[in-house]
N, C-alpha and C positions, 0 to 999 in steps of 0.2 A: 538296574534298568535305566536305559539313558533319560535324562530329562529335556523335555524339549519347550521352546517356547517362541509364541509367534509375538514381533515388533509390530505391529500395527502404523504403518508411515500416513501422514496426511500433507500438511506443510514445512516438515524436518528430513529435507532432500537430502542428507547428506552422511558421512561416517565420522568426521571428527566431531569432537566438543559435542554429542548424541548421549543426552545420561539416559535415556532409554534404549537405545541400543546398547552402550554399555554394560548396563546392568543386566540386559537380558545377555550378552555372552560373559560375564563373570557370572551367572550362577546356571547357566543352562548347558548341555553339551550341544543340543541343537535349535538355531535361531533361523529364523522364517522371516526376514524383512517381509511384508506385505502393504501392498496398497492396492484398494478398494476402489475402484469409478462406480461414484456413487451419481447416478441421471439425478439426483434430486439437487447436484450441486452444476452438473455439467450443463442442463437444462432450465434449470431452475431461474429463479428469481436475479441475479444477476450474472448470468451466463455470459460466456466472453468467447468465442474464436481466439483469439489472440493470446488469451493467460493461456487454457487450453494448450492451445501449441505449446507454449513454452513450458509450463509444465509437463508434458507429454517428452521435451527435450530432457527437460533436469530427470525425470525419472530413468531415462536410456543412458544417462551419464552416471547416473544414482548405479545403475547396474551393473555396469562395467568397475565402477568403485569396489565394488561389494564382489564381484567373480573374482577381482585382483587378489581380493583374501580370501580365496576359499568359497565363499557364497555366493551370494545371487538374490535379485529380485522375483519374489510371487505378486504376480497378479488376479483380481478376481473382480467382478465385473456382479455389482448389486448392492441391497441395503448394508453396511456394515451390522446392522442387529442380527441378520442375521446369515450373512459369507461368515463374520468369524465364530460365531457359535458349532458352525459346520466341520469348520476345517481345525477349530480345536479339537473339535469332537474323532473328526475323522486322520490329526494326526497324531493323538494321544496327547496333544499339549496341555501344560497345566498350568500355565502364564501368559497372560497376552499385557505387553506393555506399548506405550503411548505416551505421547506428548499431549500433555492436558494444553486447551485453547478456554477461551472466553466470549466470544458469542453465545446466544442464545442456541443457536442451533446447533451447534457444537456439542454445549453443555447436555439438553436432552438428548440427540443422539449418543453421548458417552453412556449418560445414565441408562438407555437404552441397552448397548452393550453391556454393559456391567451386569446386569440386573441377568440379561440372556445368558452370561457366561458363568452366573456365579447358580444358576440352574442347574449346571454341564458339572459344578465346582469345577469350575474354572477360575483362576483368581485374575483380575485385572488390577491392573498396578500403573496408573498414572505415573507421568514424569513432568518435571518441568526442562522446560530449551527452548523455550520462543521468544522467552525478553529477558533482559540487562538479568532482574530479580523477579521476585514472587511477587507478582500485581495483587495478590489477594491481600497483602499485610499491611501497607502502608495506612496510616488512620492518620485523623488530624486530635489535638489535644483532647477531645468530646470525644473520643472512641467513634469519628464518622468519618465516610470517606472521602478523600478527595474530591472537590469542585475545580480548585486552582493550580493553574501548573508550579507556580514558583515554590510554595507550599510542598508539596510534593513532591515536587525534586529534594527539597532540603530533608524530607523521610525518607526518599528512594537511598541518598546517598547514604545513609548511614545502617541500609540494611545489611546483611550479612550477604556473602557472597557465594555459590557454588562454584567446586576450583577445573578452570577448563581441561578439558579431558583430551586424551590423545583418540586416533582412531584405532579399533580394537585389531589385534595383531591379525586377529585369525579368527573364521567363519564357518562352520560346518550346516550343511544343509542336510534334513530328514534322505535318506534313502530315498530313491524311486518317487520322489516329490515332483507332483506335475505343478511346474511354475506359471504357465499359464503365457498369453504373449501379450504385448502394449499395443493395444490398436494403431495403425497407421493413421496422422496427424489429419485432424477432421477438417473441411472447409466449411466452420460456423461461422456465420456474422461476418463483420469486417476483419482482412487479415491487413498484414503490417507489409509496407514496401519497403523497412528498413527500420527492421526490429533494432530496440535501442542496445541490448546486449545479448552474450550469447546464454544457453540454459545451462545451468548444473554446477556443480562445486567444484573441478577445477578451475574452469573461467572466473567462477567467485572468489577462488582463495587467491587466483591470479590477482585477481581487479583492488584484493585488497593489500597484497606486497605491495604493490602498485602505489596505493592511495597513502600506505604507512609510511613509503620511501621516502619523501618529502611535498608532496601535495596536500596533505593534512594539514602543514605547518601555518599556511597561511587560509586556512578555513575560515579563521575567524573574519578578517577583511573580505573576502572574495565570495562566500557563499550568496549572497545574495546577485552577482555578477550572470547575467542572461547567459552573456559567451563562457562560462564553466566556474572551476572553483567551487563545484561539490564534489562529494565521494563516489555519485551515483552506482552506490551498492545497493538501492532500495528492493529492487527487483531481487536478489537474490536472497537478503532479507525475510522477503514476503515468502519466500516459498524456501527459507530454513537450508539454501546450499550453504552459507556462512550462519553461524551461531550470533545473535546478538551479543551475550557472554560473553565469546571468546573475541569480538569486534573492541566493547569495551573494553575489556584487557589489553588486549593490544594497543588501544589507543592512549589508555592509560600509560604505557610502559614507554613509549614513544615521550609523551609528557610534553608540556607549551602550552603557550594562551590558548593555538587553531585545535589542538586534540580536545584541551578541557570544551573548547564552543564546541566541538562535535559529538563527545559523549551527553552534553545538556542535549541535544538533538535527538540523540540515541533514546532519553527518556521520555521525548514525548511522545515517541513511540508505544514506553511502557505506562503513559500516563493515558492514554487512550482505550492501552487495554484495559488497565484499573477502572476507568470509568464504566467504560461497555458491562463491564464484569456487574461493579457494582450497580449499575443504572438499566438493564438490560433495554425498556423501555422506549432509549433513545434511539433501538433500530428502524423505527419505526414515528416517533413523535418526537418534538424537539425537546429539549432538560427543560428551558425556560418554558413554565406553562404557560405565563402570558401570553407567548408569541404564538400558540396553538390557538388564536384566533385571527392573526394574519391571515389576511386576500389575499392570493397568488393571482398574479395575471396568465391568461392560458394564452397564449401568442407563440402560434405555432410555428408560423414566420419568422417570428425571432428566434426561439430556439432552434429552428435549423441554420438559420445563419450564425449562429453560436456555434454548433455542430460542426458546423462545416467551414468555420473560419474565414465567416464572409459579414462581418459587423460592420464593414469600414472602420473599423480601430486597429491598426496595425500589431502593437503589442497581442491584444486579445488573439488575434487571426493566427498569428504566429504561434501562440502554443497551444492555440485549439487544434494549429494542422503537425506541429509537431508529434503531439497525442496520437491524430491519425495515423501519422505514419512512420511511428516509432512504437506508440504503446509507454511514452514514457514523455513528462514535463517538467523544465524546473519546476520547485516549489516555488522561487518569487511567479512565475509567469501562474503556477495553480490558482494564486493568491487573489492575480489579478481577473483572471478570466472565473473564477468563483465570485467575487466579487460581482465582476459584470453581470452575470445571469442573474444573483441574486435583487441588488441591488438596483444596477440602469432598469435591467431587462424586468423585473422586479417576477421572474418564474422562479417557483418551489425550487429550493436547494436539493430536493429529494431525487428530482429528474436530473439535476445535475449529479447528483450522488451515482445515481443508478448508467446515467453517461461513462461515470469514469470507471466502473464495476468494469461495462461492457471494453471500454479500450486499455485500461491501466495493468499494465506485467505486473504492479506492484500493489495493486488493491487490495486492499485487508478491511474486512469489518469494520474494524472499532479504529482503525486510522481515518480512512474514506469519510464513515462518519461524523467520526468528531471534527475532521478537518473543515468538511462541508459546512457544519453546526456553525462551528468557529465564523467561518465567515461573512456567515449569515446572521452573526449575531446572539441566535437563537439557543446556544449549547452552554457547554461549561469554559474556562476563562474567560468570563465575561466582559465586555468592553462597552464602553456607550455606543450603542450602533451609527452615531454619525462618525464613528472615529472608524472606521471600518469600511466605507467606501471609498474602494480606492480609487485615484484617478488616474485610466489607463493612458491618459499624454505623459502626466510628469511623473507616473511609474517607468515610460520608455526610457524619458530625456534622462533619468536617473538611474538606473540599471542597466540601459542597453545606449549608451548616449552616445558610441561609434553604429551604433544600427547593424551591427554582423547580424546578432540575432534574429532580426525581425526581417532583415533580408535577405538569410540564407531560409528563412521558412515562407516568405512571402516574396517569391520572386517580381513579380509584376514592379514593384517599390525596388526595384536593383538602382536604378537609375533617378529616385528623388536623392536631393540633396539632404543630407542629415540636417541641417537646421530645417528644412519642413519634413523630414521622415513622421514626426508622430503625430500629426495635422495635416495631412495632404492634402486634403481638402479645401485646403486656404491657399493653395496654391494658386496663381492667377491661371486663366488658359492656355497662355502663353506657353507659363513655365512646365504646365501639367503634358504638354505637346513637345517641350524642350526634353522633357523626363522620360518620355514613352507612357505614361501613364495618365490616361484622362481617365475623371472620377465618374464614374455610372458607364463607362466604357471599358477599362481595363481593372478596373479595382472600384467597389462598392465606396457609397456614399455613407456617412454613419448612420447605422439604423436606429439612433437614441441620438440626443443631444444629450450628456454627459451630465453638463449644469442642474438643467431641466431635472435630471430623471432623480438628481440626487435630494434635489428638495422635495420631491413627489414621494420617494422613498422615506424622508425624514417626516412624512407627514404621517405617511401608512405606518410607521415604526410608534411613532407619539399616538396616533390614536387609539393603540391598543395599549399602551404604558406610557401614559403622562407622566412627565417629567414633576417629580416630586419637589415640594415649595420648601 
């Protein structure tokens, strides 16, 4: 009797370096890649247009992977507790495997599953493929988990490693298996006028010959560099067309100062998910309890000029609108325009969190939020929150100090002079009419005073946790 077994896909778009795909064709004769639109994720709490698309892309590229060997993509359209209880049932399977995750909502809907499947004796068989290693193992000398990234990296490294997997040769699909179709790409929410990259695991495994060939090298100087000098893999990352795994590996093998600064990058990745995992909590509330009594100011005004990349801060503008219309930001510019909302503009990090849910290809749970946390202060690597406002003039004149960046995303500023590019506003009238650019006419005046907001900040930070004597 043949044995069959359905893969259950969520954010592991792809065929190679897949220990659950894997495993499920080394022991089954037939495998059922499946994934599930699930409305409580498409709909839900932070729903995107934009990931949407792009996942709806890597899945049509997922399938075409998958018909090259023999198989093929199933889709099914409802609760995962119970489409795979069904179509076990009704294709006589007796394994359903999976990429274990670590959000909350994850974790219960797994257990959901399991519980459904193991009714049917169904067996469910978790895998790990979405970071470097096992985020569940790392402990600090107390048998506790990780708070600190530094810490934790020096555990991650010395865990043991799973060894990267080829893509399986060969695919056979049940007989007479109705696959079901990928709905035609929805127009939810805002879409992208120039999505940042393409969907799916060729353009991934592309983008990473690409970055191993010698762009890596110089990682370490140049990452933080507005005009480029990252790997910008994050996006396919997020939705599993490249393996983490097999990222560090590779980057390993390549070897140099710029790979070792990139796989430390790779881990905060996995130090994010460790956290989420162990802390679940912080979906929702910050690590630091003190700051769960922090005023959020509701200034609506302001964050739509955040939104929409109208602050009069040129840096901020710049990659609130490259977000728009890419769906994708450097990290130093996240840095800085997180910062801004939190701190000038002094609104909940949450909204901002929930902001970049709705526009980011590359939004993931426990990155998003810990990111957010991070620079609000509020999370795990803690820092004195005055060391954490940044300043978005001498973030410009320091990262972007030829202005490409800020004036290929903020056209109006083509024509100021780079010594007043990240202050326009100090421009005389003269010169603001010599530039094409007058301020409250062609480009917003700043909606904060910078100075101002940061001591106003340092005040609301101190009066919920005094500086201890």
């Amino acid at each position: 009797m043949e044995k069959i077994a359905i893969v259950w896909l969520r954010r592991d778009l792809r065929t190679h370096d897949h220990p659950a795909l894997s495993a499920a064709a080394a022991s089954c004769d037939r495998v059922v890649p499946l994934f599930v639109l699930d409305q409580r994720l498409l709909d839900g709490r932070f729903a995107s247009g934009p990931r949407t698309a792009f996942m709806l892309g890597c899945l049509r590229e997922l399938d075409g992977q998958l018909e090259a060997i023999g198989g093929g993509l199933c889709v099914r359209a409802g609760s995962p507790e119970e489409v795979l209880p069904q179509l076990a049932e009704q294709l006589g399977a007796s394994e359903v495997y999976w990429t274990s995750d670590v959000s909350p909502f994850a974790l219960e809907r797994d257990r959901k599953v399991t519980e459904a499947l193991k009714s049917l004796g169904v067996e469910a068989i978790p895998s790990p493929g979405n970071f470097c290693a096992d985020v569940s193992l790392p402990r600090t000398k107390n048998g506790k988990p990780f708070s600190v990234f530094t810490p934790f990296w020096k555990a991650e490294r010395e865990l043991p490693r799973r060894p990267v997997l080829p893509a399986p040769s060969a695919l056979q699909l049940p007989d007479g298996l109705d696959r079901g179709e990928l709905p035609a790409t929805p127009q939810l929410g805002k879409q992208l006028r120039e999505p940042f990259c393409q969907p799916g695991e060729p353009a991934a495994r592309a983008a990473l010959e690409l970055w191993l060939d010698g762009p890596i090298d110089s990682y370490g100087e140049l990452h933080d560099n507005l005009s480029g000098g990252t790997s910008d893999l994050s996006a396919w990352l997020r939705w599993g067309c490249i393996s983490a795994r097999e990222t560090e590996q590779r980057a390993q093998e390549r070897g140099g100062e710029g790979a070792e600064a990139f796989v430390r990058q790779l881990a905060w990745r996995d130090f994010y998910a460790h956290v989420l995992l162990m802390f679940p909590d912080n979906m929702k509330l910050e690590y630091q309890e003190k700051f769960r009594r922090l005023e959020w100011v509701d200034d609506e005004q302001g964050f739509a000029a955040w939104c929409e990349g109208q602050t009069g801060y040129p840096l901020v503008d710049a990659g609130m609108r490259q977000l728009a219309a890419s769906g994708w930001m450097h990290n130093r510019a996240r840095m800085v325009v997180g910062s801004f909302l939190t701190k000038d503009l002094q609104i909940d990090w949450r909204r901002g969190e929930q902001w970049f849910e709705e526009m980011l290809l590359d939004a993931e749970p426990s990155q998003n939020n810990g990111n957010w946390q991070w620079i609000a202060s509020t999370g795990v690597d803690p820092a004195p929150y005055f060391r954490r406002i940044f300043n978005p003039i001498l973030q410009q004149q320091r990262f972007d100090p030829d202005g490409d960046y800020v004036r290929r995303w903020v056209p109006e500023l083509a024509g100021v002079p780079v010594a007043r590019l990240a202050e326009p506003w100090k421009m005389s009238e003269q010169e603001q009419e010599q530039a094409g650019c007058v301020i409250g006419r062609d480009y917003p005046a700043p909606v904060v005073d910078h100075a101002a907001a940061r001591l106003a900040t340092i005040e609301r930070y101190r009066a919920v946790a005094p500086p201890k004597d």
